[in-house]
ChimeraX commands (.cxc) that place a marker at each C-alpha (Angstrom):
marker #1 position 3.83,-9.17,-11.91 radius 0.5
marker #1 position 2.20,-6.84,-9.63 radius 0.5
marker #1 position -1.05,-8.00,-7.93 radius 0.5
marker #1 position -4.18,-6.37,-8.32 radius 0.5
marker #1 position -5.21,-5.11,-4.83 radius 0.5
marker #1 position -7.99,-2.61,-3.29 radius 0.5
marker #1 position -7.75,-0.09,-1.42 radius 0.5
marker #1 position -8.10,-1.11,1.67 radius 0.5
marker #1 position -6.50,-4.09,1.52 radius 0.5
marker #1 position -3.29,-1.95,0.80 radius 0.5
marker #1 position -4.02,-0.74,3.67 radius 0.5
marker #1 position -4.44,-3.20,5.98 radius 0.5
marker #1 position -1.32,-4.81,4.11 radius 0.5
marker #1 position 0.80,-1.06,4.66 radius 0.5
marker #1 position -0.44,-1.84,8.55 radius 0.5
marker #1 position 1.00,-5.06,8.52 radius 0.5
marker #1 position 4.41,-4.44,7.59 radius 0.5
marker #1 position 4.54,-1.47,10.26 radius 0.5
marker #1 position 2.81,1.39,8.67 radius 0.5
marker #1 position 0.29,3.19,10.68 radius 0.5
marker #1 position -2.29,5.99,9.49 radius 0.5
marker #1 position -2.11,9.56,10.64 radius 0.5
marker #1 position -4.84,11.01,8.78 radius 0.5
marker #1 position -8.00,10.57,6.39 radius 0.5
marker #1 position -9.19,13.14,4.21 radius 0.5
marker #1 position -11.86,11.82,1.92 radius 0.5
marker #1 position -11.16,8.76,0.26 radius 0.5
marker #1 position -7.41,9.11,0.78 radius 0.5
marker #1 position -5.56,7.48,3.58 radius 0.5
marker #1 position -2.42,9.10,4.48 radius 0.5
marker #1 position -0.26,6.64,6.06 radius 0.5
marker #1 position 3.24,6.55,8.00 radius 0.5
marker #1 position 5.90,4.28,9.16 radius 0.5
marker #1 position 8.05,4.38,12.02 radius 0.5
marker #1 position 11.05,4.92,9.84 radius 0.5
marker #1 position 9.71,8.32,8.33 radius 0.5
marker #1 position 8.21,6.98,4.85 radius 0.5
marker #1 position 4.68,8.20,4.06 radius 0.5
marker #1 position 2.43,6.91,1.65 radius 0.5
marker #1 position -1.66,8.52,0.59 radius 0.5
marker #1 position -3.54,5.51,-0.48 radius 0.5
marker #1 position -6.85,5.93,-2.36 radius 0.5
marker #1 position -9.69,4.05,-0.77 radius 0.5
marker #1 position -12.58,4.14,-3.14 radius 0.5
marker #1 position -15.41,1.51,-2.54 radius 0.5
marker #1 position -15.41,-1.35,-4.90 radius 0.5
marker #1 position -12.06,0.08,-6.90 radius 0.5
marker #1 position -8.86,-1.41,-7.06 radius 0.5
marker #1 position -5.66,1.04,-7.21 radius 0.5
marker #1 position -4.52,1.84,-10.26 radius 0.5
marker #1 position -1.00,-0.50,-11.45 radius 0.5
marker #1 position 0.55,2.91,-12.41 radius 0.5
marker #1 position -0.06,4.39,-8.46 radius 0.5
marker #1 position 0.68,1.11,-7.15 radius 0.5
marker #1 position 3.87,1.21,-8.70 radius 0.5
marker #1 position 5.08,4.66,-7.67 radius 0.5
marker #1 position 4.12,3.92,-3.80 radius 0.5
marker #1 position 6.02,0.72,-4.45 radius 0.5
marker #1 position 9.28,2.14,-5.89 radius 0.5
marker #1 position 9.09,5.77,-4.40 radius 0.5
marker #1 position 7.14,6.01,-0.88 radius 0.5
marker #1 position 7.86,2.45,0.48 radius 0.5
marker #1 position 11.10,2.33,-1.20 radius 0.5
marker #1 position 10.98,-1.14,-2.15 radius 0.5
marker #1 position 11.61,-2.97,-5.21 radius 0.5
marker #1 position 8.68,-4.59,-7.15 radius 0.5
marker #1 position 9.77,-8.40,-6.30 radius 0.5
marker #1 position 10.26,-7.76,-3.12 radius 0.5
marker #1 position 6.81,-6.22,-2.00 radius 0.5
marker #1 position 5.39,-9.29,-4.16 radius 0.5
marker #1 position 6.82,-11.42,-2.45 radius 0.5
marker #1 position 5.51,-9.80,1.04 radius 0.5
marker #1 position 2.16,-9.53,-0.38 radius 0.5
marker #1 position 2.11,-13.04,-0.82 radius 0.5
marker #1 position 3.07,-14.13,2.70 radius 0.5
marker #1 position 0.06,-11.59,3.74 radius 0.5
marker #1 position -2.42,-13.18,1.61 radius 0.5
marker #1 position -1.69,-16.62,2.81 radius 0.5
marker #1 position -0.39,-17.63,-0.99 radius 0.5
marker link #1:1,2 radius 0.2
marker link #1:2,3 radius 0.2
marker link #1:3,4 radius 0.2
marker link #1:4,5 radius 0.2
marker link #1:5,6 radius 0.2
marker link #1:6,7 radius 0.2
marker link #1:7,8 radius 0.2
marker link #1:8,9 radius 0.2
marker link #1:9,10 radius 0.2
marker link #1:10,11 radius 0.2
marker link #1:11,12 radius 0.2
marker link #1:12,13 radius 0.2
marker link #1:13,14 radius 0.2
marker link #1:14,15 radius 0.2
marker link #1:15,16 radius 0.2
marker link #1:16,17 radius 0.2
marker link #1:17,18 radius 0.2
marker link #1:18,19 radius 0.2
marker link #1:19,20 radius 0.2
marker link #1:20,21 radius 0.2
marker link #1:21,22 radius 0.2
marker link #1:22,23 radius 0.2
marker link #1:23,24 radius 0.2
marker link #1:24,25 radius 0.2
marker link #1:25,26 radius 0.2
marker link #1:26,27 radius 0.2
marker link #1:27,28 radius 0.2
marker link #1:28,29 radius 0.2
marker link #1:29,30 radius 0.2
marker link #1:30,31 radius 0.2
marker link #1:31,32 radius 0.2
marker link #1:32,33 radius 0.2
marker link #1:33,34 radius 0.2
marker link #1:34,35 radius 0.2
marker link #1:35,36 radius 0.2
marker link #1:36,37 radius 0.2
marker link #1:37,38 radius 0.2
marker link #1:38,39 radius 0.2
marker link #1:39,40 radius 0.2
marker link #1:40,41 radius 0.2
marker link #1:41,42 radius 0.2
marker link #1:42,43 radius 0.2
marker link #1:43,44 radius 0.2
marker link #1:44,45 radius 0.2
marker link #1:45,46 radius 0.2
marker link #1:46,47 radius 0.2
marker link #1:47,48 radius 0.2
marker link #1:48,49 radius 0.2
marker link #1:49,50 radius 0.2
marker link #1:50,51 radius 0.2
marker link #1:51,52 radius 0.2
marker link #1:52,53 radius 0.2
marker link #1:53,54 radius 0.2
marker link #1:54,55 radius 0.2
marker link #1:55,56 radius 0.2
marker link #1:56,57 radius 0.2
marker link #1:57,58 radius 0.2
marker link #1:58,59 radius 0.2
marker link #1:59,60 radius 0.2
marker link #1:60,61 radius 0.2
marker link #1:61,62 radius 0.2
marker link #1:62,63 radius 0.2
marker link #1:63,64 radius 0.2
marker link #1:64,65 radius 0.2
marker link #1:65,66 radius 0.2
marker link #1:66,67 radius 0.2
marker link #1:67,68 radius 0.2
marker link #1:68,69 radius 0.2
marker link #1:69,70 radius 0.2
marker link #1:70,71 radius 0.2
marker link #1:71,72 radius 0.2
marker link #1:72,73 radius 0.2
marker link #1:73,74 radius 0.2
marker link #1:74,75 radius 0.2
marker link #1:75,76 radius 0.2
marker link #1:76,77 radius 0.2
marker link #1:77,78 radius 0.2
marker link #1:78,79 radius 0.2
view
């Protein structure tokens, strides 16, 4: 089951795992890995991203599968 996270926890999470941003524009946080995947992630105050968004960065920008990036997001969060 996929977590519920904010915004910028994703982040911070996406920094973790060797992403790095390369731009902000707004509330979106465009973000890039060494590797050549990009991601935007919405950073709105107080709002967690949507499971349907979560899901395509999953599967289609970080190009991992949904167990797998669980199970990362665990070891980040200590659980």
């Amino acid at each position: 089951m996929l977590p519920v996270i904010k915004g910028k926890t994703l982040v911070a999470f996406l920094e973790s795992i060797g992403f790095a941003v390369i731009r902000q524009r707004g509330s979106h946080v465009r973000m890039k890995s060494d590797d050549g995947r990009v991601t935007s992630v919405p950073v709105h105050s107080g709002e967690d991203v949507p499971k349907g968004l979560l899901r395509k960065i999953i599967r289609e920008d970080l190009e991992m599968e949904l167990e797998d990036f669980t199970e990362a997001y665990g070891k980040y969060r200590g659980s």
